[in-house]
C-alpha positions as CSV (number, residue, x, y, z in Angstrom):
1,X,-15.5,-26.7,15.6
2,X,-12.5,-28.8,16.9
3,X,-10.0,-26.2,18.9
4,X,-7.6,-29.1,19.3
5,X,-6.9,-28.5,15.1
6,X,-7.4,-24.9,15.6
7,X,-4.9,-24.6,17.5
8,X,-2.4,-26.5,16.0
9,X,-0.1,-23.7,14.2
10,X,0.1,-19.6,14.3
11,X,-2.4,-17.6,13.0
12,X,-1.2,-15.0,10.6
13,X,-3.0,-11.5,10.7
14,X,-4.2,-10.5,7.2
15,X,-6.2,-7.7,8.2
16,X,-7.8,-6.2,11.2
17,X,-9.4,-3.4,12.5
18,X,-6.5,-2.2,14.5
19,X,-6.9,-2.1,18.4
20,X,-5.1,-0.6,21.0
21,X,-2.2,-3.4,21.8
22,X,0.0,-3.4,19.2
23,X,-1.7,-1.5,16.8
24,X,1.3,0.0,15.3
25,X,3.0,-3.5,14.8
26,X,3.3,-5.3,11.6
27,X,3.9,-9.3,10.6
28,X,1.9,-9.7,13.5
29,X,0.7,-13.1,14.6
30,X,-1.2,-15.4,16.9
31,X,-0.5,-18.5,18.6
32,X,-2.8,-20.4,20.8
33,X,-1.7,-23.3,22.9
34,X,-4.5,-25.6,24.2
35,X,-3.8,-26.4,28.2
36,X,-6.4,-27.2,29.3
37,X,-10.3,-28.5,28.2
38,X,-11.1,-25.0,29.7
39,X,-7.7,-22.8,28.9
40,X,-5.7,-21.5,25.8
41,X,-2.8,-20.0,26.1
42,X,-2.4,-17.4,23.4
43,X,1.2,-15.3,22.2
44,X,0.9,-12.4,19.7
45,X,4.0,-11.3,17.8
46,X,4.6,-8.3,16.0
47,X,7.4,-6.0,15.1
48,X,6.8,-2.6,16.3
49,X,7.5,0.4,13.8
50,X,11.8,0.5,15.1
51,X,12.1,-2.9,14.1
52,X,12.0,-4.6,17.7
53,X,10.5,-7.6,18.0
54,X,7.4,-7.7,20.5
55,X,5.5,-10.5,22.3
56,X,2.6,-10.2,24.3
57,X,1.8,-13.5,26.0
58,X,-2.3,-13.6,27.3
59,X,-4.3,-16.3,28.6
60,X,-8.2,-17.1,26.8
61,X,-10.9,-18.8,28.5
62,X,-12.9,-21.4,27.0
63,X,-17.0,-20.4,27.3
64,X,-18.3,-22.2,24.3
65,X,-17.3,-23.9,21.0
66,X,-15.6,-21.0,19.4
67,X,-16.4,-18.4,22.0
68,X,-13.8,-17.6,24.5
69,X,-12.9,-14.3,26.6
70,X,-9.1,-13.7,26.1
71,X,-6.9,-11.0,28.4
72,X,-3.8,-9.5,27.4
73,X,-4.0,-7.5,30.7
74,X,-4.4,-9.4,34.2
75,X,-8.5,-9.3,34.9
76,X,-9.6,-7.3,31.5
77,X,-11.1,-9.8,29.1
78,X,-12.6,-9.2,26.1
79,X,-14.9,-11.7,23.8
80,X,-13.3,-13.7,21.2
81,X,-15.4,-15.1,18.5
82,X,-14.8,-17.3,15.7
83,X,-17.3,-16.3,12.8
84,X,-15.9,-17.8,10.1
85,X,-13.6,-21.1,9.6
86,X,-12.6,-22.5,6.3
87,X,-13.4,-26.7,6.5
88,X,-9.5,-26.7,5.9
89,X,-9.0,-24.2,9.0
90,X,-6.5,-22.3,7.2
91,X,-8.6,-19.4,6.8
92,X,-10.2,-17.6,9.9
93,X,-12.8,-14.2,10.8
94,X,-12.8,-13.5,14.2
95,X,-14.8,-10.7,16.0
96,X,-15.1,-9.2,19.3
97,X,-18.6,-9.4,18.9
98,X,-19.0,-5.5,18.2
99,X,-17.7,-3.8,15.3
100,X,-15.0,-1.9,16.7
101,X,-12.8,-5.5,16.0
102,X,-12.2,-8.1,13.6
103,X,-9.3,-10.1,12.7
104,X,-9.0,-12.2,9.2
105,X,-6.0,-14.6,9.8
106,X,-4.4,-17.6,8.0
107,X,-1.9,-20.0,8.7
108,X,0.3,-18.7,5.6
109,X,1.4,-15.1,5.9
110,X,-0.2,-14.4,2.7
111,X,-4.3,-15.6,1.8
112,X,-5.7,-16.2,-1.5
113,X,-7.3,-13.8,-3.0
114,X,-10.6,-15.3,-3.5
115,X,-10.6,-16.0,0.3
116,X,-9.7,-12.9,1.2
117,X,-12.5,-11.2,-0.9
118,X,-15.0,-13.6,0.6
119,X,-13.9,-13.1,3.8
120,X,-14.3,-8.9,3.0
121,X,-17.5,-9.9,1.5
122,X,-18.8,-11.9,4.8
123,X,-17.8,-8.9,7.5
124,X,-19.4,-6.0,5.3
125,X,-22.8,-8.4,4.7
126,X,-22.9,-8.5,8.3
């Protein structure tokens, strides 16, 4: 896992299992900024149901390769986990590490198919 190339460009939610911020927004996405070998800096985007354009800006830190805890909300983290990475890291499956959340994500707003049904595949075999 290289997080320098993961977090290279915004992350595009396909689908999710919606959660409590922003779970009304849509043409939501993420975007983490490495700043430090121990620190991401992460921005999600969405546009809440009256059109408005909201930002939530949270801070992730780094516990392992593709493990981090992340907080939206000063002192409540929760457990980021990469699960599943395309070798092109285009295409990503993240979990919380329970099943109350997952996030697929590209870095194009829209994921091929076959991807996306592999992907679907993946989180319902495990």
């Amino acid at each position: 896992f290289d997080l320098k190339k993961f977090t290279q460009h915004s992350w595009y939610e396909i689908a999710r299992i919606p959660i409590p911020i922003g779970s009304d927004w849509i043409q939501t996405k993420s975007t983490y900024k490495l700043v430090s070998e121990n620190e991401i800096h992460s921005l999600y985007e969405g546009i809440s149901p009256s059109g408005e354009r909201k930002t939530l800006n949270g801070k992730a830190k780094i516990k392992s390769n593709g493990f981090w805890k992340i907080s939206y909300i000063p002192l409540l983290y929760s457990d980021y986990k990469i699960i599943k990475l395309t070798e092109d890291y285009k295409n990503v499956m993240v979990t919380s590490g329970t099943i109350d959340y997952l996030w697929i994500m590209c870095v194009e707003p829209k994921m091929e198919d076959k991807i996306y049904n592999d992907f679907l595949n993946f989180a319902s075999a495990n």
